[in-house]
C-alpha positions as CSV (number, residue, x, y, z in Angstrom):
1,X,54.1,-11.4,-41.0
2,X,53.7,-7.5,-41.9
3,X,50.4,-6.3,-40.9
4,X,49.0,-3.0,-42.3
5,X,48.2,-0.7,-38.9
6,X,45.5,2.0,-39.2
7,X,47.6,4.5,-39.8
8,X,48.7,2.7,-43.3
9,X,45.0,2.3,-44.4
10,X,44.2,5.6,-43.5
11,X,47.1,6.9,-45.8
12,X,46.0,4.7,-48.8
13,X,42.3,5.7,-47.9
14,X,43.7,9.5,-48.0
15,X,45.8,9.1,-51.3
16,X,43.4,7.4,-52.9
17,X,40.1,8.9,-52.7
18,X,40.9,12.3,-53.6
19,X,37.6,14.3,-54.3
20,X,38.9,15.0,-58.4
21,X,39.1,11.0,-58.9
22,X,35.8,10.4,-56.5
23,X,34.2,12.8,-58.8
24,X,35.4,11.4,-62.2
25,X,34.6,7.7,-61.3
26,X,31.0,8.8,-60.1
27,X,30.3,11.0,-63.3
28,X,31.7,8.1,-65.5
29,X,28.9,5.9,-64.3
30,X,26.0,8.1,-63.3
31,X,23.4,7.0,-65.6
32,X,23.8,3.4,-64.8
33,X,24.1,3.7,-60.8
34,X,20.9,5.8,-61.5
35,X,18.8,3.4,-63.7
36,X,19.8,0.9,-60.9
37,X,18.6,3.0,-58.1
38,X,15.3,3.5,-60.0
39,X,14.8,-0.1,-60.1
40,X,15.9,-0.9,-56.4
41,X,13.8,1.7,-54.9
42,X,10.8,0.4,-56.8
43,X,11.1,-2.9,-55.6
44,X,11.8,-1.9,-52.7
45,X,8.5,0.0,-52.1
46,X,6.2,-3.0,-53.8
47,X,7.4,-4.9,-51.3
48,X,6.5,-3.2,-48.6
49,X,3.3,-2.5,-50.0
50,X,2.1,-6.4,-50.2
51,X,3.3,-6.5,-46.7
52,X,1.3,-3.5,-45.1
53,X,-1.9,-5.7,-45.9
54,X,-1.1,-8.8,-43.6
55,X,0.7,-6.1,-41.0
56,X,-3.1,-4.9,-41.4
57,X,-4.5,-8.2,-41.0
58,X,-3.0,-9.4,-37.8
59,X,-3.7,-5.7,-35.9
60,X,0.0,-4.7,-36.2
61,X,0.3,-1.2,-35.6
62,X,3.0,1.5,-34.1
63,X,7.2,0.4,-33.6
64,X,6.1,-3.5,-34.4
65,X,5.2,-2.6,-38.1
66,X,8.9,-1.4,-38.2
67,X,9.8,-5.0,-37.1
68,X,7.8,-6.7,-40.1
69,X,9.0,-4.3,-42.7
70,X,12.5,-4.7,-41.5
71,X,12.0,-8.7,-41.9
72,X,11.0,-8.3,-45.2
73,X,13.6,-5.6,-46.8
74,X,16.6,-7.7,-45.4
75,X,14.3,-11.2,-47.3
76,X,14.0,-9.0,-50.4
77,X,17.6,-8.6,-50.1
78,X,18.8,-12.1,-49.1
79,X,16.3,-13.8,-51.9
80,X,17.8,-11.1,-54.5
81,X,20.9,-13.1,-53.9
82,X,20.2,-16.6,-53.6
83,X,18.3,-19.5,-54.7
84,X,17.0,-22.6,-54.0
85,X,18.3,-24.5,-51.2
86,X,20.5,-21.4,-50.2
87,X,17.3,-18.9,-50.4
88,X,15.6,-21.3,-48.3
89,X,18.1,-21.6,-45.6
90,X,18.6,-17.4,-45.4
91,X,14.9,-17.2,-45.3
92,X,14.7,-20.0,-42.5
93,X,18.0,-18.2,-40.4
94,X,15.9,-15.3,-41.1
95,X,12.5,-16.3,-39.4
96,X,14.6,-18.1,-36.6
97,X,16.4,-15.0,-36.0
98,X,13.6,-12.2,-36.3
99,X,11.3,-14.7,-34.4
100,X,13.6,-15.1,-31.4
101,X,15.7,-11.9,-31.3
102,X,12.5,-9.7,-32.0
103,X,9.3,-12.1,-30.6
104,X,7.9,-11.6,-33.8
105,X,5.0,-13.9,-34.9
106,X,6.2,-17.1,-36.8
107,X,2.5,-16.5,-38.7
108,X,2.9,-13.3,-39.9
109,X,6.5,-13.9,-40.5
110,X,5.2,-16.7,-43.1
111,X,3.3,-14.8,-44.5
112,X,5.7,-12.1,-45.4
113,X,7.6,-15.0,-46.3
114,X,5.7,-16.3,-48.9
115,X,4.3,-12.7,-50.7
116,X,8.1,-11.5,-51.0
117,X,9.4,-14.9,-52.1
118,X,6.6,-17.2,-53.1
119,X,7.4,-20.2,-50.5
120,X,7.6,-20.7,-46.0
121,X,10.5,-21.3,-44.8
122,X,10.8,-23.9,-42.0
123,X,13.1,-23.0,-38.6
């Protein structure tokens, strides 16, 4: 079997993105990577404004805020994707992995849990 090396990819990655067709492909579509970027970043900032309250509640302050928020973007992004049983097993991988990895409170992470999605996830 043929595989393609690096320097291959890096000639198709050369030939193909020249700045002209970059340029052309990003103008064509402007408006609408725009509109979505509007509605992202808005989301993205209520989230992490019904999370600051409960950060607030438990005393969380300095790098450990950083933690939470974190938690909750990559939710937001996971439960943006997913639903039902799936949303509930991201979530739960989630919690398990942010709780262990990070020693972050299983408490607060419910919490976050259930403003950005409306449920608590089990681990």
């Amino acid at each position: 079997m043929l595989y393609r090396t690096g320097h291959d990819r890096f000639a198709k990655y050369s030939a193909k993105f020249d700045p002209t067709t970059v340029g052309a492909r990003f103008g064509q579509v402007a408006d609408i990577a725009r509109a979505r970027a509007q509605q992202g970043l808005i989301t993205w900032a209520a989230v992490q404004d019904i999370v600051r309250p409960i950060l607030d509640k438990y005393g969380v302050n300095g790098p450990d805020r950083a933690k939470y928020l974190g938690f909750a973007n990559k939710l937001l992004t996971h439960s943006a994707r997913a639903t039902g049983d799936a949303a509930v097993a991201l979530a739960s991988g989630l919690k398990s992995y942010y709780v262990t990895a990070f020693n972050a409170d299983p408490a607060i992470i419910d919490e976050i849990i259930q403003v950005v999605t409306g449920w608590v996830a089990p681990y």
